[in-house]
N, C-alpha and C positions, 0 to 999 in steps of 0.2 A: 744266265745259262737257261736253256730251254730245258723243260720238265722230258725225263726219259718216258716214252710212252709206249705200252702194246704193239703199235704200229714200228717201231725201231730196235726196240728191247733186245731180238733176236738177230738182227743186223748186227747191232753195236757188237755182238757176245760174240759173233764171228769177224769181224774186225779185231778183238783186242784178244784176241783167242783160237788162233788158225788151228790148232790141233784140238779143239772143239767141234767140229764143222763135220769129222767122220760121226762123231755123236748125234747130232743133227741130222746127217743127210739120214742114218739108220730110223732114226725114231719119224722122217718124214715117209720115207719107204714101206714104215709098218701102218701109220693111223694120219697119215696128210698133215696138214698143215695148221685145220683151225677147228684145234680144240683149243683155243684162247689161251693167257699168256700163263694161268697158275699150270694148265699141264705141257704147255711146250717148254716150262722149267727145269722138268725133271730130265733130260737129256745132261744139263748143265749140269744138275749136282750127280749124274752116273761119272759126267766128264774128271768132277770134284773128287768125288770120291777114288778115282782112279790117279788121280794127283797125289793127293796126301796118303793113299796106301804107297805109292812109290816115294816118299819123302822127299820131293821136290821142291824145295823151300822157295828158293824162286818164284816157282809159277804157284807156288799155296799162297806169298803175298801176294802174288798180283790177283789171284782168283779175291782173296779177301778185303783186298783195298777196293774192288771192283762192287761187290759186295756193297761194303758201304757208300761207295758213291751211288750203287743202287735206291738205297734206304736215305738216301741224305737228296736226290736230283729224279727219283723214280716218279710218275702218279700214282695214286691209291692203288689201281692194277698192279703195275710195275711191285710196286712195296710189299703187297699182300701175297706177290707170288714168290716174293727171294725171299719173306719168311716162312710162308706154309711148305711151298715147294723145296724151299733151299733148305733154310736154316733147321725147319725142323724132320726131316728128312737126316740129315748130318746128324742133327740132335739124338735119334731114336735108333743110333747103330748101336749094336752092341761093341760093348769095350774091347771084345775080342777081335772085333774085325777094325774097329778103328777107334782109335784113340785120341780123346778132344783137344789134350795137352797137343798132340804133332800140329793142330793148326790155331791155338787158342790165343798167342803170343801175335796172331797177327788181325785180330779182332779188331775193328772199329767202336770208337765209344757207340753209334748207333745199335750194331750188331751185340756185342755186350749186353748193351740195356734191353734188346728185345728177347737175348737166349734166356736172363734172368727174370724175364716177366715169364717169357714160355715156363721155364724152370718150374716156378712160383706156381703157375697155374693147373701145370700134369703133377706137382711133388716131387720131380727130379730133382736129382741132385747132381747135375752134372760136374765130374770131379776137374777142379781147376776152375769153374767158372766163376766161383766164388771169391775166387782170392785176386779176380779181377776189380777195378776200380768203379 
């Protein structure tokens, strides 16, 4: 399989994600197109995060299965922007607004091993991360 790269990244995420694509066209209407792949991320985890507050389990695995095929077929770009942008982005909500258990169950072993390095390295303790594998 060809390495996912900067140059596709945001293709791909509107291909396997049509109701992603309002989040995009907004965030390209506000600041263009190239501010590189870690800030053109952040449309995707607003997309995310309006997912899993609606408990759409559905679309919360496919967002998370995507996720890790991110971290698993991404290039170094690709990889460092679904962690910084994505994952820890999710990571730093508060428990009030969203809750880790509604999308934890759908974790890839990649995505697992990098929340609990993140964890490890800020001293969170994100509840439920733990009792992952």
């Amino acid at each position: 399989m060809q390495r996912i790269t900067s140059n596709n990244c945001i293709d791909l995420m509107k291909k396997r994600f049509p109701k992603f694509i309002p989040y995009w066209e907004s965030y390209v209407d506000y600041w263009g197109e190239d501010q590189g792949i870690t800030v053109q991320m952040l449309p995707f985890s607003e997309y995310a995060l309006d997912i899993i507050k609606a408990n759409r389990d559905v679309d919360i695995k496919n967002i998370f299965d995507f996720v890790e095929f991110l971290l698993c077929n991404g290039d170094d770009f690709v990889q460092n922007a679904i962690t910084t942008s994505f994952l820890e982005y999710l990571l730093s909500k508060d428990q009030n607004e969203i809750n880790f258990s509604k999308f934890s169950k759908y974790l890839g072993n990649q995505t697992i091993n990098y929340c609990k390095a993140w964890n490890k390295y800020t001293g969170n303790n994100t509840q439920d991360l733990h009792d992952k594998n």
